[in-house]
C-alpha positions in Angstrom: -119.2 -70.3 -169.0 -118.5 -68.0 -166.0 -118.7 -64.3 -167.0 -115.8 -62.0 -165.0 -118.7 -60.7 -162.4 -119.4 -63.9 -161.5 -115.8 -64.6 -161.7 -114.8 -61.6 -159.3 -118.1 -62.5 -156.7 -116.2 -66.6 -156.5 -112.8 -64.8 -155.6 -114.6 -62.8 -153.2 -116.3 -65.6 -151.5 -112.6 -67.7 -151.7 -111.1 -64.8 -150.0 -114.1 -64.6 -147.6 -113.5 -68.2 -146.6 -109.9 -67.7 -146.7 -110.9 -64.7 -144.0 -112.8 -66.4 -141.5 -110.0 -69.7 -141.5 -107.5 -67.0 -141.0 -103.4 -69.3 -140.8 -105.9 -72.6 -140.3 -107.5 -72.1 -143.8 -107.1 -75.1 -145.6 -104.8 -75.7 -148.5 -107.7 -76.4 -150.6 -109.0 -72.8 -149.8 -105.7 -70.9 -150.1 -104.9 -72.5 -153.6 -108.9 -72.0 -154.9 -108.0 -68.1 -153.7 -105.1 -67.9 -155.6 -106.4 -69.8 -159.0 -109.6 -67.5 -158.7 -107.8 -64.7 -158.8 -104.4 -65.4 -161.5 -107.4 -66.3 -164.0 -109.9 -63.2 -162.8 -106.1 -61.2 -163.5 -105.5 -62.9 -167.2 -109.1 -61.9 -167.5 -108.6 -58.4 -167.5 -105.6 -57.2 -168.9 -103.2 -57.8 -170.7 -99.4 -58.8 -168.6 -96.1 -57.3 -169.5 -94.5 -59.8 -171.5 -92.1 -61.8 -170.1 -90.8 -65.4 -171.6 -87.0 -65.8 -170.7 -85.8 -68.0 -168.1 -82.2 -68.9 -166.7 -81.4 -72.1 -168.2 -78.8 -74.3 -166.4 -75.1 -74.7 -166.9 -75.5 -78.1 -167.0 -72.1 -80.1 -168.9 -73.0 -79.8 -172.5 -73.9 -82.9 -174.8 -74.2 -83.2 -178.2 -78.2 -83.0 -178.6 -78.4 -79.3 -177.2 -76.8 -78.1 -180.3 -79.6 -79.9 -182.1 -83.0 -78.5 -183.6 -86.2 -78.7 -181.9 -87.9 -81.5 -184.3 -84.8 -83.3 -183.5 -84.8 -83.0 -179.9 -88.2 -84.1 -179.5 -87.7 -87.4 -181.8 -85.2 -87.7 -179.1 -87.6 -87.4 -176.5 -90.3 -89.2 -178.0 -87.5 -92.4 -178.3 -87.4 -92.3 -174.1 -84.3 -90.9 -173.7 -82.8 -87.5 -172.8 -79.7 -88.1 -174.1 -78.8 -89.6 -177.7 -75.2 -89.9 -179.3 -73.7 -91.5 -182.0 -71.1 -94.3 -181.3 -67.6 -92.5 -181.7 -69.1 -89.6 -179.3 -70.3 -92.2 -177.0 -66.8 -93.8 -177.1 -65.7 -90.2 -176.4 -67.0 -90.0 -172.9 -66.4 -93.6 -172.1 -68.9 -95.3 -172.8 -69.9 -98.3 -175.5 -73.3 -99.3 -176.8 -74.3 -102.5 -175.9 -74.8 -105.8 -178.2 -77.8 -106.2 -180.0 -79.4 -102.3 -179.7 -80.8 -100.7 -182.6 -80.0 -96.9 -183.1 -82.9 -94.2 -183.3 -82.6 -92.0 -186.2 -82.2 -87.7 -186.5 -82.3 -85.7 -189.2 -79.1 -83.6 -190.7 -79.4 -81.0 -193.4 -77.8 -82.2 -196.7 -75.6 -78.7 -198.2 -74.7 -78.1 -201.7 -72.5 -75.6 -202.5 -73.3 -73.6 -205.8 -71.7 -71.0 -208.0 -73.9 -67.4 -208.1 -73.5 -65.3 -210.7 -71.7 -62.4 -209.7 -72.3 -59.0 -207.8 -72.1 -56.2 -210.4 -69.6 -53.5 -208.6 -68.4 -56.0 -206.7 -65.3 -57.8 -208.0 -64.3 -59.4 -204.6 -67.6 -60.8 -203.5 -68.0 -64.5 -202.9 -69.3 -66.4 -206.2 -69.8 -69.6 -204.2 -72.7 -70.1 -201.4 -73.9 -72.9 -199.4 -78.0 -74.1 -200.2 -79.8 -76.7 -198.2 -80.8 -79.3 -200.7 -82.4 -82.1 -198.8 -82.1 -84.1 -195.4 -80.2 -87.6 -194.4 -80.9 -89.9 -191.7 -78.2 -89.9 -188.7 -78.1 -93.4 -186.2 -77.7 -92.5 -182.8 -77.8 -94.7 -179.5 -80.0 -93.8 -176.5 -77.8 -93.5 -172.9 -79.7 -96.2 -171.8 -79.2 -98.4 -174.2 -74.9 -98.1 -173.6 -72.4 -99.0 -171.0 -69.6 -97.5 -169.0 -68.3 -94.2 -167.1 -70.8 -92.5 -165.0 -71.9 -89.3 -166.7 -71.6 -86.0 -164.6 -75.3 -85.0 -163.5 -76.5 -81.7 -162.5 -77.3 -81.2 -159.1 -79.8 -78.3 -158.7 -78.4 -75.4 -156.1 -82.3 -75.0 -154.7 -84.5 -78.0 -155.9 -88.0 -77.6 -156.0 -91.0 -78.2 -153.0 -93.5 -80.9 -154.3 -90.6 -83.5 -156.0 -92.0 -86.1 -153.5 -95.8 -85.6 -155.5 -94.2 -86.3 -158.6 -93.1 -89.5 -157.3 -96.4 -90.4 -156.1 -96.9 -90.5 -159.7 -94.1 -92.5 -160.4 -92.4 -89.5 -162.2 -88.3 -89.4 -161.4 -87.0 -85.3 -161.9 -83.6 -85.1 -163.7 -82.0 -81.8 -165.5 -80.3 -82.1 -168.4 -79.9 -79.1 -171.1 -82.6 -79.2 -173.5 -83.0 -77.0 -177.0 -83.5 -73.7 -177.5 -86.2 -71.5 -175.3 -87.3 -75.4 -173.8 -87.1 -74.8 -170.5 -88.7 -78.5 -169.2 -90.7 -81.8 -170.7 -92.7 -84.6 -169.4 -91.9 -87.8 -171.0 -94.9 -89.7 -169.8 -93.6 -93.5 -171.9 -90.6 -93.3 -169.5 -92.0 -91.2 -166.4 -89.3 -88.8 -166.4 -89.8 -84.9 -165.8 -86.7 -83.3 -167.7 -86.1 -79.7 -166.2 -83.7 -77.4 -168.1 -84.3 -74.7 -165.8 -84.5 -74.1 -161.6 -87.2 -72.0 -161.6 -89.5 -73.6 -159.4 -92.4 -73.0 -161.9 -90.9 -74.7 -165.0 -91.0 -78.1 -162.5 -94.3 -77.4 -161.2 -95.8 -76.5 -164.9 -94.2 -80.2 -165.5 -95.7 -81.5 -162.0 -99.3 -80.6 -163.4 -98.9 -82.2 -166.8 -98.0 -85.3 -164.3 -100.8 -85.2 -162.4 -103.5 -84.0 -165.3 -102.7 -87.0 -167.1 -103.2 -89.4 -164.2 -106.9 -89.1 -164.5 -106.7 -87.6 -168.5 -104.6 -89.6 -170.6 -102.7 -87.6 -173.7 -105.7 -87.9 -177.1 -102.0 -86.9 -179.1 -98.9 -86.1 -180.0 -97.5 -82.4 -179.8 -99.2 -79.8 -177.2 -102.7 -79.2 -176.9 -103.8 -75.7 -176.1 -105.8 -76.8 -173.0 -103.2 -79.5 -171.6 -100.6 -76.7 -171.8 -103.0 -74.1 -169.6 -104.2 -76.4 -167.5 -99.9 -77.2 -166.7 -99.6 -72.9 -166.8 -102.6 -72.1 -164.4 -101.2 -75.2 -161.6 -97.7 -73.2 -162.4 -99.4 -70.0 -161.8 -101.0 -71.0 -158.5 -98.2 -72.8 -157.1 -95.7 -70.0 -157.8 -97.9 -68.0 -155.7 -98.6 -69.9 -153.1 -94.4 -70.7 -152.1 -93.7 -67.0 -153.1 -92.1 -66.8 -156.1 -94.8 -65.1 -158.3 -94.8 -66.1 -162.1 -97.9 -64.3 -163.1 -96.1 -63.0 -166.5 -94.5 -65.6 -167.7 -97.7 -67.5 -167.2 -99.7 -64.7 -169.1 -97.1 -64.7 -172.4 -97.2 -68.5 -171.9 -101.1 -69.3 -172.3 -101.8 -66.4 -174.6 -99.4 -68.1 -176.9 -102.3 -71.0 -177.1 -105.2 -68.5 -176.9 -103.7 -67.6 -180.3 -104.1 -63.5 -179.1 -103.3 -61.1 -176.6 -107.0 -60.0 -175.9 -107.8 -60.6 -172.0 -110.7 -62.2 -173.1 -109.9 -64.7 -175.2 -107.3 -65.7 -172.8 -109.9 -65.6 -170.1 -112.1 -67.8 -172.6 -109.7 -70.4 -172.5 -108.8 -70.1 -168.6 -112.2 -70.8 -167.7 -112.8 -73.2 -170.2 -110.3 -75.8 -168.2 -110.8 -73.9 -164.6 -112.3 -77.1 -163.1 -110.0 -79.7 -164.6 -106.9 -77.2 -162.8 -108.5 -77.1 -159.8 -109.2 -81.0 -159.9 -105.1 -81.3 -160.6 -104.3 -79.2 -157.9 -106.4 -81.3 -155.2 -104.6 -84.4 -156.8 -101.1 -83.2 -155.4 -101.9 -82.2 -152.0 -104.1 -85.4 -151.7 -102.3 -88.0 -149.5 -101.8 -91.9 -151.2 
């Protein structure tokens, strides 16, 4: 593992090369330069913190009032966009013949009588407890038929959308839950961005890419995966001008499990070469 003087003499000798290419320095180069130095950064000290992103006013559908675990079943099923048959009827649309419904989860409520406040004639003897959980059907958008649904149309889309279709990837944005600002569903190829912040699509770009040449060993997010996407964010950000050095910080210490430099350091060098390899696969031509 690369200690942070090594790590500070490879940025100098990036920025050296960098130097003596002057404008004709190679992307290669520039993007090295710029890894080198975001992790050399995350090394060192800790980044004001900094998670909040504008999320799009995209038209509302039912699934962004659901939970997370719900939301991603929804994803998992290949769809962005899930709704039971009278809300499908709703906007126009009918679920074809034959297709079988995928299936959320809604909280089952009892409502019980409490024994009474002492001192407090007026206060409510009944309350509300969560006593269990029900299955809910509801029909994928692809699997029904009818009016076209208003999509979002992004007011500055992102550079690099023509590299996620070298990977077969199609971009689309659609509101997704809480604080989820973007997913990669790699069953139907589809980047889902809930956000225009050119870094949310280009944390989703390097998922793409990484798992062209590292396919998924799971379900849920691995720690590494998840950096690897962050650092590629990191250095792209950089490199068209729109720094997102803290966000990128809050984001991989999260997986780090701390907020010591060094441990997030640890596990920035620990995947430096598998970002760098991800960041030559989107400026590679087919």
């Amino acid at each position: 593992m690369a200690t942070n003087g090594s790590l500070a003499e490879a940025v100098e000798l990036a920025n050296a090369a960098v130097a003596r290419g002057s404008h004709q320095a190679t992307w290669r180069e520039r993007a090295n330069v710029e890894l080198e130095k975001i992790v050399a950064l995350f090394s060192s000290r800790e980044l004001p913190d900094l998670c909040t992103k504008a999320l799009i006013s995209a038209p509302e559908k039912p699934s962004s009032k659901w939970s997370l675990g719900n939301q991603l079943l929804m994803l998992l099923a290949g769809t962005s966009d899930a709704r039971g048959f009278r809300q499908w009827n709703e906007v126009g649309r009918w679920v074809a013949r034959d297709k079988k419904a995928i299936w959320i989860l809604g909280p089952v409520r009892k409502k019980v009588k409490q024994e009474p406040v002492q001192g407090d004639p007026d206060g409510n003897d009944v309350k509300e407890i969560l006593v269990g959980f029900k299955a809910i059907p509801v029909f994928r958008l692809e699997d029904t038929a009818g009016q076209e649904l208003p999509v979002y149309q992004p007011r500055s889309p992102p550079p690099l959308t023509e590299v996620a279709e070298k990977f077969g990837m199609k971009v689309q944005y659609a509101r997704l839950g809480p604080e989820m600002y973007g997913a990669t569903d790699h069953t139907t190829k589809t980047i889902i961005l809930a956000s225009e912040d050119w870094d949310v699509f280009f944390h989703e770009l390097g998922h793409a890419t990484h798992r062209s040449f590292e396919p998924k060993s799971g379900h849920g997010q691995e720690p590494e995966a998840e950096t690897v996407a962050q650092l590629v964010a990191a250095t792209l950000a950089r490199l068209y001008g729109r720094p997102a050095d803290s966000f990128s910080w809050s984001y991989i210490a999260l997986y780090a499990q701390s907020n010591n430099p060094q441990r997030v350091g640890r596990l920035c060098m620990r995947v430096l070469d598998k970002t760098k390899k991800v960041l030559d696969l989107i400026y590679t031509p087919n």
